[in-house]
N, C-alpha and C positions, 0 to 999 in steps of 0.2 A: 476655282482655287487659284490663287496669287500665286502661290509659292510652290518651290517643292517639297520643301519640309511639310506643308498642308496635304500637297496632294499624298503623300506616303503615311500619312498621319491616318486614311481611309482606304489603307493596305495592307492589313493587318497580316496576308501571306507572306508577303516580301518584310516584313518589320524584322527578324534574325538574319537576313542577310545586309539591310544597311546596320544593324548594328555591330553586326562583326566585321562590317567592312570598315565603321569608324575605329575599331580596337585593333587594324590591322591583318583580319585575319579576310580571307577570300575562301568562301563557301558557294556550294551548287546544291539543288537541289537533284535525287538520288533515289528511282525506284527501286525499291526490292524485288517488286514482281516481276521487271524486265531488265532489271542491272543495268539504266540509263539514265546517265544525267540530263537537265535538261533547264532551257533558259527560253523563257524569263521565269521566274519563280512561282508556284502555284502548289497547290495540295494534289489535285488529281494530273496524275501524268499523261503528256501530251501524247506519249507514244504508245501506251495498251491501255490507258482509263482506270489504271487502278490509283485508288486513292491510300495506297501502303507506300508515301514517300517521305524522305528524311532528309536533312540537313548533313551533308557532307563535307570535310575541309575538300579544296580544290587545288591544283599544283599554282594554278595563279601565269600559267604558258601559255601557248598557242601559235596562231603562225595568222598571217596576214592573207585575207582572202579576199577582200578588196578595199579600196580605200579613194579618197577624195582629197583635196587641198583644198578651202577656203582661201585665195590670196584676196578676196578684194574686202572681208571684214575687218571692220577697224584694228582688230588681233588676229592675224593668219591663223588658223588650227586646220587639225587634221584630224578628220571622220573616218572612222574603219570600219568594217566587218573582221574581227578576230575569232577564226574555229580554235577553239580552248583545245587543250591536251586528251580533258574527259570529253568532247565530241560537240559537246552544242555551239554554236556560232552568235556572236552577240555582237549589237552596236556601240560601237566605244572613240574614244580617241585616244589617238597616238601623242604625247607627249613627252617633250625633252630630247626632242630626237629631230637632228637635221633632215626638213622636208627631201631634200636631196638624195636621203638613204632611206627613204621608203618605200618598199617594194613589195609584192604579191609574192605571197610565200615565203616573204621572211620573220625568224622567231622574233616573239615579243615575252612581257614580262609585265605583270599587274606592276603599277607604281602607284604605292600608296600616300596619298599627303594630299591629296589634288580634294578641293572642296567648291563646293558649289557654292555661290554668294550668299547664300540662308544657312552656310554652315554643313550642310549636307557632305559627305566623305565620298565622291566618284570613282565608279570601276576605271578607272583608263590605264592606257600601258604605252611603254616605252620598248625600242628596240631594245634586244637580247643581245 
């Protein structure tokens, strides 16, 4: 698959989460059977195996659990591991935010606008 748009196009799991993350909204997936969110997105939950899981809005928070600098690609960025408010830890990047003031353990905030070069709407976040 070339693209990302392609390869999500054969994700049928994940397809309500980029589409509410294009309309702005930020959703987690959300057992009922064990009241735990969890990431990355799927129908049977990672942490008891029940397949009683639903689409949840999500605070769109979390805090900085580890993170990297990129300085030598042609565009510096910055890779993170962010633990979300509702608990699951996801890879993302930090943007809009002076490399400077990125640190472990500090809060973040989903920033929506950021797209991927096929258009695609990306999770990333910005210091809080």
């Amino acid at each position: 698959m070339s693209t990302l748009r392609e390869a999500l196009d054969h994700q049928p799991e994940t397809r309500a989460f980029w589409s509410e993350l294009a309309e702005g909204r930020f959703t987690l997936r959300h057992c009922r059977a064990c009241d735990r969110a969890h990431w990355y997105p799927r129908a049977i939950c990672p942490h008891c195996a029940s397949p009683e899981t639903e689409w949840r809005a999500a605070s769109g928070q979390g805090t900085i659990y580890s993170y990297s600098i990129a300085r030598t690609a042609a565009e510096p960025f910055a890779i993170a591991y962010v633990t979300l408010k509702e608990g699951p830890t996801m890879m993302t990047n930090i943007v809009g935010s002076d490399f400077a003031e990125i640190a472990i353990g500090k809060p973040v905030e989903i920033a929506f606008g950021h797209k991927a070069e096929d258009g695609i709407t990306l999770p990333v976040f910005r210091l809080a």
